[in-house]
C-alpha positions as CSV (number, residue, x, y, z in Angstrom):
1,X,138.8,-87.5,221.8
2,X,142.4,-86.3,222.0
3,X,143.1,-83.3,220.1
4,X,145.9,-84.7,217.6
5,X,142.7,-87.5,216.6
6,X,141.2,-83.9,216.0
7,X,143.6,-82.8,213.8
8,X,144.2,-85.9,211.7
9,X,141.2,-85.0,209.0
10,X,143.0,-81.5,208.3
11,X,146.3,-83.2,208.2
12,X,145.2,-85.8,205.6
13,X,143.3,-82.9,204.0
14,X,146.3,-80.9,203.7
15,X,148.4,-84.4,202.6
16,X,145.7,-84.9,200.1
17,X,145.8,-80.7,198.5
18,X,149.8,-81.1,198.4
19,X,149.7,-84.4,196.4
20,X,147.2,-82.5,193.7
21,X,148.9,-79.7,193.4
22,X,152.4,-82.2,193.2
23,X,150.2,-84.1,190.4
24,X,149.0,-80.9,188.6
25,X,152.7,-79.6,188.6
26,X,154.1,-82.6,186.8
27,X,151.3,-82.4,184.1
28,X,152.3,-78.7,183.4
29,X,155.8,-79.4,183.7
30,X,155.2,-82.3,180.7
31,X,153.1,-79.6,178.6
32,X,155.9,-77.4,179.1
33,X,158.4,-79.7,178.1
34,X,156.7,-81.0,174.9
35,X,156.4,-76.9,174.0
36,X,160.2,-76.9,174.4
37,X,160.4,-79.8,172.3
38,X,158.3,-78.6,169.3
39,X,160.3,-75.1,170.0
40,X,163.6,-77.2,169.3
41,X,161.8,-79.3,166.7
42,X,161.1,-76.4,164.5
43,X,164.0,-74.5,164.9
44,X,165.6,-77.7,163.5
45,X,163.3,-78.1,160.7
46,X,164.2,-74.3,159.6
47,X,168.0,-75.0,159.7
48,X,167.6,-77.8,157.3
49,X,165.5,-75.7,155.3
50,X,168.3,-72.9,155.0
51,X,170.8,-75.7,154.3
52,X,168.3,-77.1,151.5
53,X,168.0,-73.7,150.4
54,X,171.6,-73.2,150.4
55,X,172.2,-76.5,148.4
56,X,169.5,-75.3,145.3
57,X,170.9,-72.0,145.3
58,X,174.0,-73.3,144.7
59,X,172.4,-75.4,141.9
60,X,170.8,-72.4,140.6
61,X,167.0,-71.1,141.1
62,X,164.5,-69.6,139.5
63,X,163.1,-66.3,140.8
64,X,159.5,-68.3,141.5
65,X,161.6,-70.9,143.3
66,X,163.6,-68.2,145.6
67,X,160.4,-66.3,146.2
68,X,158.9,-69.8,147.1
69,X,161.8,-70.5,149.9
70,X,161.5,-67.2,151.1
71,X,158.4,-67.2,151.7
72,X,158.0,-70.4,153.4
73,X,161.4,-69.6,155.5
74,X,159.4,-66.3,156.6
75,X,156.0,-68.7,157.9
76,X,158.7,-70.8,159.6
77,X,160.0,-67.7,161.6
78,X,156.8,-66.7,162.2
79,X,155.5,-70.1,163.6
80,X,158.8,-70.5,165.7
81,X,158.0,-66.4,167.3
82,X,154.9,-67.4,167.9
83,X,156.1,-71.1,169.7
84,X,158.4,-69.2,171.8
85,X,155.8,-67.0,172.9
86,X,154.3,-70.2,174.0
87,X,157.4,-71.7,175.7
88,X,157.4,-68.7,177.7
89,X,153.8,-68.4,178.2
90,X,153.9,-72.2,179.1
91,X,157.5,-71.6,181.9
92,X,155.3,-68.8,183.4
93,X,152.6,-71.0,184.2
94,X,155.0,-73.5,185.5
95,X,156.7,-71.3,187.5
96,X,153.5,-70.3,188.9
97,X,152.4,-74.3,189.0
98,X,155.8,-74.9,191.2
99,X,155.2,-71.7,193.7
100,X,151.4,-73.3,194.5
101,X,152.8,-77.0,194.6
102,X,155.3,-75.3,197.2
103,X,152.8,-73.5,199.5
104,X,150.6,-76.6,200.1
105,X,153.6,-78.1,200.8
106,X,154.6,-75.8,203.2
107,X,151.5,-75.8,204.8
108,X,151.3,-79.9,204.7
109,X,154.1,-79.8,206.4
110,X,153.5,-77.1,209.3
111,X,150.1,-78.8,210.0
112,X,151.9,-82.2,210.4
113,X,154.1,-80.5,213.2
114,X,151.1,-79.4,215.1
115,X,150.2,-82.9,214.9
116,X,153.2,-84.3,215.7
117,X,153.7,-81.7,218.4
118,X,150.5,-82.5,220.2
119,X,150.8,-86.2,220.2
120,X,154.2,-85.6,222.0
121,X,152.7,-83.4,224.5
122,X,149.8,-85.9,224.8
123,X,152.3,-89.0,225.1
124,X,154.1,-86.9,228.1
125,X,150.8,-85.6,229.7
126,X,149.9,-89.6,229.9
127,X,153.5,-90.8,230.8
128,X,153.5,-88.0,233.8
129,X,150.3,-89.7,235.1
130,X,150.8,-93.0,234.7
131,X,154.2,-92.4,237.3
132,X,152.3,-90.3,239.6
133,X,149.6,-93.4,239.8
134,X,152.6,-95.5,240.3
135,X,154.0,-93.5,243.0
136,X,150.4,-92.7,244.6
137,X,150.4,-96.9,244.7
138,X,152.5,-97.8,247.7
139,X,151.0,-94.8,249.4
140,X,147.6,-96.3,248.7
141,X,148.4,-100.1,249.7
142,X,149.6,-98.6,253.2
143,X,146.7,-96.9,253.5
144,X,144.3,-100.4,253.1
């Protein structure tokens, strides 16, 4: 068996790692995003909270009534520190996610040289001996 038939089980291996790792990336990418999104979401929600708040103290408000916004615009800012902390938990991971997608990548890629570099040298081994059996031909017709 010619050593690039060898190889080809590794290679697929290695095609097979990179594509999971490719597929694994994307889902932490998406859970990343959508942890951005409720980041955005609830930083949104707070602003039209202020503006609400804004609006009814305008109106007037009763000292229950401003503890009551106050107190719910302070759980707000907690639960948007503690979404951030997420976000950033959640890019780290990612990050990480990308540099392992990247180095079965790298090494997809490397083993599909070797590959590729043996069934060259194989094709040019074969080539070389199929001319010297069609120069050793004449010599061997003479020689009947």
């Amino acid at each position: 068996m010619r050593s690039s038939k060898r190889l080809q089980p590794v290679a697929n291996l290695a095609k097979q790692t990179e594509r999971n790792a490719a597929r694994q990336h994307g889902d932490v990418l998406r859970e990343f995003q959508q942890q951005q999104q409720q980041l955005e979401e609830l930083i949104k929600y707070r602003n039209q909270y202020v503006e609400q708040f804004q609006q009814a103290g305008k109106a007037g408000l009763s000292i229950v009534q401003l503890r009551d916004y106050q107190l719910f615009l302070s759980r707000l800012d907690q639960a948007i520190a503690q979404q951030r902390q997420q976000v950033q938990q959640h890019q780290a991971v990612s990050q990480q996610s990308r540099a392992n997608w990247m180095d079965k990548r790298g090494k997809s890629k490397m083993i599909d040289k070797v590959v590729e570099g043996r069934e060259q040298a194989e094709q040019q081994s074969l080539e070389k001996r199929e001319q010297r059996e069609l120069e050793d031909r004449p010599h061997r017709v003479d020689a009947l």
